[in-house]
N, C-alpha and C positions, 0 to 999 in steps of 0.2 A: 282684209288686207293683211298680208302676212307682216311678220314681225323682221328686222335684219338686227339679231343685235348680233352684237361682236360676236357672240359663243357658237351662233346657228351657223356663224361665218367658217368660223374654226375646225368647227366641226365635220363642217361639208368637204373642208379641205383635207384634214387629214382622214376624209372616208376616201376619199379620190386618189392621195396620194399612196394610202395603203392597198388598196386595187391595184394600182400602176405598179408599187415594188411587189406586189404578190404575181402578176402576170408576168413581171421579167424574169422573177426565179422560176417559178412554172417552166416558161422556154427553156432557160437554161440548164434544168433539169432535165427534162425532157430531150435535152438534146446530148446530154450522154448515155454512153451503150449501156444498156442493160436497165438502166433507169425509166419507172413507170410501165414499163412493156411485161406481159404476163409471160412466165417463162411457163413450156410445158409441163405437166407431173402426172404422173398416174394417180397422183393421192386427189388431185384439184388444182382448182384452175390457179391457186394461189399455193407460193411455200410458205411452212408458220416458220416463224422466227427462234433460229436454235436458242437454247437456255447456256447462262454463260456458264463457263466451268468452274465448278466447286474445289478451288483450292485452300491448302490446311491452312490456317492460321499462323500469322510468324508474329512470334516472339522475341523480341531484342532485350538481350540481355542490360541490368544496368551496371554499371562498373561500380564500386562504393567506393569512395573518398577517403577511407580508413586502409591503413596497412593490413593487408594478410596474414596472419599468423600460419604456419606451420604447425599443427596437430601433433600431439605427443604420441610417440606409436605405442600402441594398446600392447605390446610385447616383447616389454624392454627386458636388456640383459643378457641376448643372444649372442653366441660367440664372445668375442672377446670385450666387449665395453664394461669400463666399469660403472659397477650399481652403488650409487649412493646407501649409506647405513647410519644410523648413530653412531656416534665417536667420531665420522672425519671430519676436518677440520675443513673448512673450505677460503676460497679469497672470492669475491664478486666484484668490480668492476661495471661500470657505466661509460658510456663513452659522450663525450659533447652535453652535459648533463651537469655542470658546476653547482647547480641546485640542490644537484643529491647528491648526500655524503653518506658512503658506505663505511664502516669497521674496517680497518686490517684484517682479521679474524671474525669468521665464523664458526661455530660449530654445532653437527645437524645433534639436537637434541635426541633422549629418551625415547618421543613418541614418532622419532623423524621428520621433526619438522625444523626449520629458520624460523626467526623474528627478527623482522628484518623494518628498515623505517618504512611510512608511509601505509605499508602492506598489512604487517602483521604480521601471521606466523602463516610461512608457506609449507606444505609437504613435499618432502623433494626424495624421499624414503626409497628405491626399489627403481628409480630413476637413474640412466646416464648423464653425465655431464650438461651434454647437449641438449639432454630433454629436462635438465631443469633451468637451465639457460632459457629455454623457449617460453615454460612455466613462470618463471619470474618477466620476464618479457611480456609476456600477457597480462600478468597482475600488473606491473609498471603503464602497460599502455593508456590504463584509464587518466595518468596524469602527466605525459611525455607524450610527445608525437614520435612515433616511429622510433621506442626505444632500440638500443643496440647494449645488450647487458651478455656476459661473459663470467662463467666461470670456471674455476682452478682448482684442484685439490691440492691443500697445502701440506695437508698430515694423515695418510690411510689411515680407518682404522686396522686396527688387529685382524686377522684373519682367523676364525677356526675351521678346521680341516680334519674330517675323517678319514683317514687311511688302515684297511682291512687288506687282507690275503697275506700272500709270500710277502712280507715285509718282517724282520726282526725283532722291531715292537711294534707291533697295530695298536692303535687307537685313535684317540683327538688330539691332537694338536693345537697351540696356539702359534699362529708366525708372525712375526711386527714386520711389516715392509722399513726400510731404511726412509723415516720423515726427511722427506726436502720436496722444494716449489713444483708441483706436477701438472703438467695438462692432460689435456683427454688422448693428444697424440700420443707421448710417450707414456702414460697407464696402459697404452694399450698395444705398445711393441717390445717394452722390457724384456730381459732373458734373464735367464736363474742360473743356477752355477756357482763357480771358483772365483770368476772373475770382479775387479778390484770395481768393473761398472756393472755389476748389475745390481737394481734396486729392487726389483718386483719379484715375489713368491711366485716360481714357479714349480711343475709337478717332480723334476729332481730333486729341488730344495726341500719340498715335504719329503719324500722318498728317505734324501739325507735323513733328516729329526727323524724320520722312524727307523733307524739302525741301519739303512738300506735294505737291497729285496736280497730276499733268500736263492740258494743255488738252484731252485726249483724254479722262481717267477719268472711267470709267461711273459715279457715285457712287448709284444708283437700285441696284444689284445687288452691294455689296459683301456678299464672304463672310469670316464668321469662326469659325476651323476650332479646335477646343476639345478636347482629350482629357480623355478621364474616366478614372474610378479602376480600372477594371479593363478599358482598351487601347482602349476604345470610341471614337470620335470624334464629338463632334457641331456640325455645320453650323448658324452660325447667319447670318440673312439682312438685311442690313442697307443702310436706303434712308436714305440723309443728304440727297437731294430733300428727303423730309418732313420732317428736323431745320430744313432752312432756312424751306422756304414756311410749313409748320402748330404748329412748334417743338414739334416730339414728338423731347420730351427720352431718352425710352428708346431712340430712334436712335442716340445718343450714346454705346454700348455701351461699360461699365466691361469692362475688359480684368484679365484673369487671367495668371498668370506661363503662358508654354510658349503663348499664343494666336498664331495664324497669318492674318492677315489678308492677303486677296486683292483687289486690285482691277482688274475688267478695263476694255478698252480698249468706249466710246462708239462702235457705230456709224455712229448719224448722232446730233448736236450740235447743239440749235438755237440761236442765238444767243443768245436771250434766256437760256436756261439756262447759256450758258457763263458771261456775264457774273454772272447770281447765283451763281456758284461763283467766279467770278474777285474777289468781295466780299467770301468767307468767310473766317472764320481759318482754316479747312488747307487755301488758297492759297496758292502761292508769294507771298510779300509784292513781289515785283520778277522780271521776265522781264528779258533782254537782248537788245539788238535792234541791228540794224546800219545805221545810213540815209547811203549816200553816193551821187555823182553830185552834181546842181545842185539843190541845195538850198542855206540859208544857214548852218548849223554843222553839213556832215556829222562822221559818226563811229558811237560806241557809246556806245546810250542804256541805262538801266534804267527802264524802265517798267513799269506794273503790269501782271497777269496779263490777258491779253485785251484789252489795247487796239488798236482797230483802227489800219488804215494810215493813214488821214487823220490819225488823233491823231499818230502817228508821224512822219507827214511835219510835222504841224505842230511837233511837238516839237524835230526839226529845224530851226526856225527859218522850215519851209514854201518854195515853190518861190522859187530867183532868175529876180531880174525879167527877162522877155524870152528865158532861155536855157531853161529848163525843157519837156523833152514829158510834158504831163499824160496822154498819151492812150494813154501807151502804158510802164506805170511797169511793173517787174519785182520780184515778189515772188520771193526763192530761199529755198526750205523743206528745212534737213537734216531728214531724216528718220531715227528709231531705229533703223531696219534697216541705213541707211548712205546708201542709194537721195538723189538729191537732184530735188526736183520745183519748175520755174519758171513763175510763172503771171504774163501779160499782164495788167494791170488799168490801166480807162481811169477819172480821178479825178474824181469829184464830190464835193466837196464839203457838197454837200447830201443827200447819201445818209447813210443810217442804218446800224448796222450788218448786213453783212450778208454771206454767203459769196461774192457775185460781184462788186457793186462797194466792198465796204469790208470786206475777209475778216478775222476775227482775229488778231491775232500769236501767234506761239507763241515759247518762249525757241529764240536763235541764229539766227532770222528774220534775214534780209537785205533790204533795200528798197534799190534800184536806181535811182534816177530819170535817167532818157538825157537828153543834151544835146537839142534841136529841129534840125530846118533850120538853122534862121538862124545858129543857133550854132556847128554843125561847120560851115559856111563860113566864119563868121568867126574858129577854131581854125585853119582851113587855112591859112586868108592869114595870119594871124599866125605860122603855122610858117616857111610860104613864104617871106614876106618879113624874116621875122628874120635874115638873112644881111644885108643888102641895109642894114636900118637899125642894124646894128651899123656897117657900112662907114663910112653917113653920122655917125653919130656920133662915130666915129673921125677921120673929116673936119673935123666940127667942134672936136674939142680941137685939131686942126693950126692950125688958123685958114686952112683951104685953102676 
């Protein structure tokens, strides 16, 4: 006698009812295109089932929760920024930060560094403004969310400067920039000069301190030689031509403490260019010049840079009457090597200037002007007979 309990019951049913939903999906399958039905193939009576496609792997990036810092560029100092050194003084600033209290005054110590709260001592040496702005921003971040730190230079240091070639007096220089409150914008637009605003050393204001450039310097190809922060040197090219004719102020180049400016010597000089160099402020303000012979107040004149001989000889007081040879006046030129070079020059007057008959002076020029004919003859007889009329005069206090 078989058993009925409840499970055999259960069982039976859901064997029954899984038949009946297996054979309505069957139909139903079966009863769409292509389903169940063997399609033809060369390969067999069945297709194998493609393999899915191998695509790359994607990676989602994660955002971090922390602010960005900006990376200090590995090649600070280019063109015009200025590079922090020992001796400047700086101001620092924090913004929204009542926590932290900064000094008035800073200044970058001996081995170039800050000691600063919190921090300790940052190197901020060979660094622009901005890139130790960023520097201290990053040390700050460990105890600030999303610091905002700014600094100022309140006192450049000193600058020293090597200036070599056609300059008056070559060598080193020290220049003090004018101390007052600076930021990184205007450190790095200042102009140099005369002018009652300019604060920043630029390449006329050394020029000036070295006597100015000689009548020879090439001012079209001055070089200025710059070391960067990790030993590199870079060349920069500078045409003070174009500060005078088109006053392209960037010629003007703001000078950096350890810059090395080169100026070589003018092959050929046209006049005209001497004379607008001989106008500018890093001109000698006065050359010295020597004009003796028969003229009317020989001596040693100072006159400005470039003046020709006619001016020279006028300055002199210009030819005396009747003894002077115009035709045949002597310029003597020391020369820097030591060499001395004498050049014949016949006077006009009416000449312009120019290298053959109205050449420019240069400082320690000598002008020569020779007695005539008529004059060393009448020197001679006056030599001659200076015996003869001392006699007669002697005669006449006798009452003989």
């Amino acid at each position: 006698m078989r058993s009925r309990s409840p499970f055999g019951i259960q069982n039976a049913v859901s064997s029954r009812s899984a038949i009946g939903i297996g054979g309505v999906m069957a139909i139903v399958l079966t009863a769409l295109p292509g389903y169940g039905h063997t399609q033809p193939s060369p390969v067999g009576p069945s297709i194998l089932p493609k393999a899915p496609p191998n695509f790359p792997p994607v990676t989602v990036p994660l955002t971090p929760a922390t602010q960005s810092i900006v990376p200090v560029d590995a090649n600070p100092g280019v063109g015009d920024a200025y590079i922090l050194g020992a001796g400047d003084v700086v101001r620092i600033d924090s913004f929204d930060t009542p926590e932290l209290k900064f000094e008035d005054r800073y200044t970058v110590l001996v081995d170039g560094t800050l000691n600063l709260p919190w921090v300790g001592t940052v190197s901020v040496t060979g660094l622009t403004l901005p890139q130790a702005a960023a520097v201290l921003s990053q040390r700050y971040a460990r105890f600030i969310r999303k610091p905002i730190i700014t600094l100022n230079a309140v006192s450049p240091r000193p600058l020293k400067i090597a200036i070599l070639g056609q300059v008056n007096r070559p060598g080193s220089y020290i220049i003090r920039p004018i101390g007052d409150e600076s930021s990184t914008a205007n450190l790095s637009t200042r102009q140099g000069g005369n002018d009652v605003g300019s604060q920043w050393p630029t390449l006329t204001r050394a020029i000036q301190a070295a006597g100015g450039v000689t009548q020879m310097a090439n001012i079209r190809n001055i070089e200025v030689r710059r070391s960067q922060r990790h030993g590199q040197e870079e060349v920069l090219n500078v045409d003070l031509w174009k500060f005078l004719q088109a006053a392209e102020q960037q010629q003007d180049l703001s000078l950096r403490d350890g810059d090395s400016i080169l100026i070589p010597e003018a092959k050929d000089l046209l006049p005209q260019e001497a004379l607008e160099v001989a106008k500018s402020n890093f001109s000698p303000e006065l050359i010295k010049v020597g004009v003796v012979g028969e003229v009317t107040t020989p001596g040693s004149l100072n006159l400005p840079p470039n003046t020709s001989l006619n001016q020279a000889i006028l300055a002199a007081g210009g030819f005396k009457d009747g003894r002077a040879r115009k035709r045949d006046v002597e310029l003597i030129r020391l020369n820097l090597n030591g060499t001395v070079t004498r050049t014949s020059v016949a006077i006009d007057f009416s000449e312009g200037l120019n290298d053959k008959a109205n050449p420019p002076l240069r400082n320690n020029d000598i002008v020569v002007v020779k007695p005539n004919a008529l004059a060393r003859t009448s020197d001679f007889l006056s030599v001659l007979l200076s015996p003869l009329t001392g006699a007669l005069g002697v005669f006449k206090l006798l009452g003989l």
